[in-house]
C-alpha positions in Angstrom: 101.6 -11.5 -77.6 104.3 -12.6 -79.5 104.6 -16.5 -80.7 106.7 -18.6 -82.6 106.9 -22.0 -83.9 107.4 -24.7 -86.6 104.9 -25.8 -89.2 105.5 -29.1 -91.3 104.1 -30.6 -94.0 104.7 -33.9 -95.5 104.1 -34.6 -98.7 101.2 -37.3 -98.1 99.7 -33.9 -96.8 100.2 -34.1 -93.3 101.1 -31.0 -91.1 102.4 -30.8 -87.7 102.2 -27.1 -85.7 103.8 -26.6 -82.5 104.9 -23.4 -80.5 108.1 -22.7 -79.3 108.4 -19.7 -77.5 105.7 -17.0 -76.3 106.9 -13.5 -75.7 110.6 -14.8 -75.6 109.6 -17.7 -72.7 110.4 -20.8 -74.8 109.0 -22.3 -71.2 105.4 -20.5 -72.3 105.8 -21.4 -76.1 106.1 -25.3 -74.9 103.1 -24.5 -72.6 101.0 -23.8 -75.8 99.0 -26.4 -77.2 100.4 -27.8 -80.6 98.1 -29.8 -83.1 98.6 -32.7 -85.8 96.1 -33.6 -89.2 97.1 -37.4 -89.9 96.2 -37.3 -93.7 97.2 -41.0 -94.0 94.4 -41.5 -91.6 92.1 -38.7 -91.9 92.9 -37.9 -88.1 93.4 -34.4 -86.2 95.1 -34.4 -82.8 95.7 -31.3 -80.4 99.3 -32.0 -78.6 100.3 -31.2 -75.2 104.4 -31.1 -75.6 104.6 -30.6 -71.8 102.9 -33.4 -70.4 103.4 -35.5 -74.0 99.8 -36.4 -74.4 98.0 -36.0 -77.9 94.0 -35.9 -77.8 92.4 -37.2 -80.5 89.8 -34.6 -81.8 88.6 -35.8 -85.4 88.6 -38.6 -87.9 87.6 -36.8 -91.8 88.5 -38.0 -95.2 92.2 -37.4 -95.8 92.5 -34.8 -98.2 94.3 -33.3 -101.6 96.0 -30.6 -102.0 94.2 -27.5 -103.8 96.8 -25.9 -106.4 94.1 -25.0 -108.6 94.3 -20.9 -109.2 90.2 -20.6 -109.6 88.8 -17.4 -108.2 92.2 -15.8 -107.6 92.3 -13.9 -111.4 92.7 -10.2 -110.9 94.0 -10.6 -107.6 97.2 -8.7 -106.7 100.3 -10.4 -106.0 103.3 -10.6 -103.6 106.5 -13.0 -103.1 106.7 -13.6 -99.3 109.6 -16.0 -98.0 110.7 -16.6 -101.5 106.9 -17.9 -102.1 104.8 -16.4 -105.0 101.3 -15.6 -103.5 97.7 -14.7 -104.4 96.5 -12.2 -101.8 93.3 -12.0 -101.0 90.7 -10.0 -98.6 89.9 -11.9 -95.2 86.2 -10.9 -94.0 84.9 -11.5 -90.4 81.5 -13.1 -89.9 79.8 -12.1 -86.8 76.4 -14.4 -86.4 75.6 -12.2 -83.8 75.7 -8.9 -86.2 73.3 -11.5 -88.7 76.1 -12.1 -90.7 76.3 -15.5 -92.2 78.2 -14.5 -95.5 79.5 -11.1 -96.3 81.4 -10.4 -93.7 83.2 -7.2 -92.6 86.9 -6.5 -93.8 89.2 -7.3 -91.7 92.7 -7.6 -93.6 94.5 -9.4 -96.3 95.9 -13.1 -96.8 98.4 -14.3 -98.8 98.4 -17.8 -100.3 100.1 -19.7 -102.5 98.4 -22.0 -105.1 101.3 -23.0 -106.1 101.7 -25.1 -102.7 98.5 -24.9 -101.2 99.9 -23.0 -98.4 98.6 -20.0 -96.5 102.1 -17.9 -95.9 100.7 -15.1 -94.1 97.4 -13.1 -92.9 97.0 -10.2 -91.4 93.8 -9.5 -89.8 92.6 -6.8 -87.4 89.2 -7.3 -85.3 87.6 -6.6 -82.2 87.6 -8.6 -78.8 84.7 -10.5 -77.9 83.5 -8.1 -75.6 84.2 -5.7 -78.0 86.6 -3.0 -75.9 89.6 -4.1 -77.4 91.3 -4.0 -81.1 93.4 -6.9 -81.5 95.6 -7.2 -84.6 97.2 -10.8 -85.4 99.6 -11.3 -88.1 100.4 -14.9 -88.9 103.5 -15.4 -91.3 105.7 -18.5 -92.0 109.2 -17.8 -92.3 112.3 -19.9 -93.2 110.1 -21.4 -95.8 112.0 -25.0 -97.1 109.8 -25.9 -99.9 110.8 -29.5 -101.6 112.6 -30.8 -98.1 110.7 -33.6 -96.3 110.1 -33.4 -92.5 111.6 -36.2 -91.0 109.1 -38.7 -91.0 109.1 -39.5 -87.1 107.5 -35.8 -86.4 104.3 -37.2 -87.4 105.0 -40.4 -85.4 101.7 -39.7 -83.0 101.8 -42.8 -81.2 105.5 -43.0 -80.9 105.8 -39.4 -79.3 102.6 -39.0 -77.5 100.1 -41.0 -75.0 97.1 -41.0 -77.5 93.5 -39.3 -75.1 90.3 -40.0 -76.8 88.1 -36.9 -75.9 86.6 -38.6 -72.5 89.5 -39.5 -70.8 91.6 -36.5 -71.0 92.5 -36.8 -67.4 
């Protein structure tokens, strides 16, 4: 499978994720489930664009960015989109293997400190059932750094029939 989409971040630290086409369909990508982290509000949202109805999943402490560099010394380095990244091994934890730290090595990712922004991983791990090898690469392209989303994106209420988690009906 194939996907595409739009990632936006605001500078209070919100981000918006949608989908916009799936294997070509841009009738499947709007299909997909979309999501929203409020980080005025500390609130997460999963977004049906179909039906316009956002379900209210989480309320957390809003948060702050992470541009510190710690752990990342010695770590090779790429530029991906124009981005300067750390890239770093992604493990797999399997509770059921009696992993609960130390997983198995299952690609790369590369992030930027700089930004606080994951800008692409490439994994490769088994199904569930364990009869498949599925290989997922995530990447953000068309990278805008400095350019604010217009603020209405995040406009929940605006754009959406707000579900708490009982009455998704």
């Amino acid at each position: 499978m194939v996907a595409e989409g739009q990632f936006y971040r605001s500078s209070d630290g919100s981000i918006l994720m949608r989908w916009t086409s799936r294997n070509g369909s841009e009738a499947d990508g709007r299909a997909m489930r979309g999501s929203l982290w409020d980080n005025t509000t500390g609130t997460a949202y999963s977004l049906d664009f179909v039906n316009k109805r956002a379900t209210f999943h989480a309320k957390e402490a809003p948060t702050s960015p992470d541009t510190s560099a710690k752990g990342t010394e010695g770590l090779p380095r790429e530029t991906i989109g124009g981005v300067e990244c750390t890239v770093e091994p992604v493990e797999l934890i399997d509770p059921a293997k009696g992993q609960t730290e130390n997983g198995t090595l299952a690609g790369k990712a590369c992030f930027s400190t700089d930004y606080d922004l994951m800008v692409k991983k490439d994994i490769t791990s088994h199904s569930n059932d364990g009869k498949r090898v599925v290989h997922s690469i995530f990447e953000l392209y068309d990278i805008h750094i400095g350019e604010e989303p217009a603020p209405s994106l995040f406009q929940v209420n605006k754009n959406f029939l707000v579900l708490e988690p009982q009455n998704q009906n």
